[in-house]
N, C-alpha and C positions, 0 to 999 in steps of 0.2 A: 129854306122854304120848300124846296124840290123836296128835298129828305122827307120834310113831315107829311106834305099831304101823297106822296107814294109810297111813304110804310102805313098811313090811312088805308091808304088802298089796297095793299097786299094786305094787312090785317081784314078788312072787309069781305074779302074773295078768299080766305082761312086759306094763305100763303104764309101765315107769317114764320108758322116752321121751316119753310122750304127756302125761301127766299132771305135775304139777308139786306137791310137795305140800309148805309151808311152816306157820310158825305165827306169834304176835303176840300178844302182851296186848290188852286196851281200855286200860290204866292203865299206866304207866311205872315201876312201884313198883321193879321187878324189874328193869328194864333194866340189861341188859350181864353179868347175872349166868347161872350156870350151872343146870339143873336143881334142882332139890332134890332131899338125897341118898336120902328117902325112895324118890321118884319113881325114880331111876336104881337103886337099888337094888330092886326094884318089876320095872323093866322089862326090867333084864340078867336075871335072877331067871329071865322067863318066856322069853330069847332074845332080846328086842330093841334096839337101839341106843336108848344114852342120852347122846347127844352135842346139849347144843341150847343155845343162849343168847339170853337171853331181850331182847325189841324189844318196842315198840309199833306198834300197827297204823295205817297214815298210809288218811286218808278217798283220798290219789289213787290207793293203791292199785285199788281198784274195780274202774278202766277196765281191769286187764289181767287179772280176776281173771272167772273164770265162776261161782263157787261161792265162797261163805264160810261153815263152819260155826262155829259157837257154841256149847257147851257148857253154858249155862246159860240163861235168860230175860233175867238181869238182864244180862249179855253181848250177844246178842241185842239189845236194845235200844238199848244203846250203839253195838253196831255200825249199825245203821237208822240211828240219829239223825243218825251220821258219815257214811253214804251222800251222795253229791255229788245223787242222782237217784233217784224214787222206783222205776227198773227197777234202779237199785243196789240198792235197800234190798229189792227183794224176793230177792239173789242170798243171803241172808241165813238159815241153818237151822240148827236145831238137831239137835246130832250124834243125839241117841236118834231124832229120830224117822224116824232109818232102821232103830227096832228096834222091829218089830213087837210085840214082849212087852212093850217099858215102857208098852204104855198111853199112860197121863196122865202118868206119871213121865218127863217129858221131859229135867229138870235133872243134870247130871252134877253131886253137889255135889263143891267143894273141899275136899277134904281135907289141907289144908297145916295146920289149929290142932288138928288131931285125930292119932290116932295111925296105925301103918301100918298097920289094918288097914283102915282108909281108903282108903286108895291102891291096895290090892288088890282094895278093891270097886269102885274108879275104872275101874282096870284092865280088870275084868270087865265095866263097863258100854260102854266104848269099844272091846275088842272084839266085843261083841254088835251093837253101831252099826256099825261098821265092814264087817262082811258086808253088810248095804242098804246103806250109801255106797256100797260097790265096785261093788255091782250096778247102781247109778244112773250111777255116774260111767262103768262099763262099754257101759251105753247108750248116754250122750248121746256118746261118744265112738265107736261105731260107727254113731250116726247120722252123726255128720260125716261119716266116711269114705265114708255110701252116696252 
């Protein structure tokens, strides 16, 4: 869900050359499989691509990666842990807390054992995130350029 409506937005703000924007489990439960129909039904629902299949996240990724965000703590952490480097593990954040409203409510929880209205609160919380990610990621990427 993260994925689509943030390459939404980098496509929107004509980032989509610059930026690169993928996704990945911590866990392989899911791998090779497709969305879930909640989530796709969810995301076409509001206009966005629901095309995605699902990987694990490999620790060498890192070296090519400037940013990893995370959606929950206990995600987060997984990811640190698999960090090769402790300047890896700090590239490591959580989606909300590009959203100045959640507060302390950092956690995007999962709503895959619950029902869809889960997903539409998922939804809601990842685009709220997503306006500070853009703004940040719109930064560091016109620092480079200066």
């Amino acid at each position: 869900m993260a994925e689509s409506v943030f390459r939404a937005r980098i496509r929107d703000a004509g980032l989509d050359g610059l930026v690169v924007v993928d996704s990945a489990g911590t866990d392989g439960w899911h791998e090779g499989d497709g969305a879930d129909p909640r989530t796709v039904a969810v995301l076409e629902a509001a206009g966005f691509d629901a095309d995605h299949v699902a990987r694990r996240f490999r620790a060498d990724w890192f070296a090519r990666l400037d940013l990893v965000i995370a959606l929950d703590r206990g995600h987060q952490r997984s990811l640190r842990r698999l960090a090769p480097t402790p300047e890896d593990a700090d590239k490591v954040r959580l989606l909300r807390s590009y959203d100045p409203m959640a507060y302390d409510e950092l956690d995007v929880p999962d709503p895959y054992y619950g029902d869809a209205d889960g997903f539409e609160e998922c939804l809601t919380m990842v685009e709220a995130a997503s306006e500070g990610l853009l703004a940040a990621v719109r930064d560091a990427v016109e620092g480079r350029a200066a």
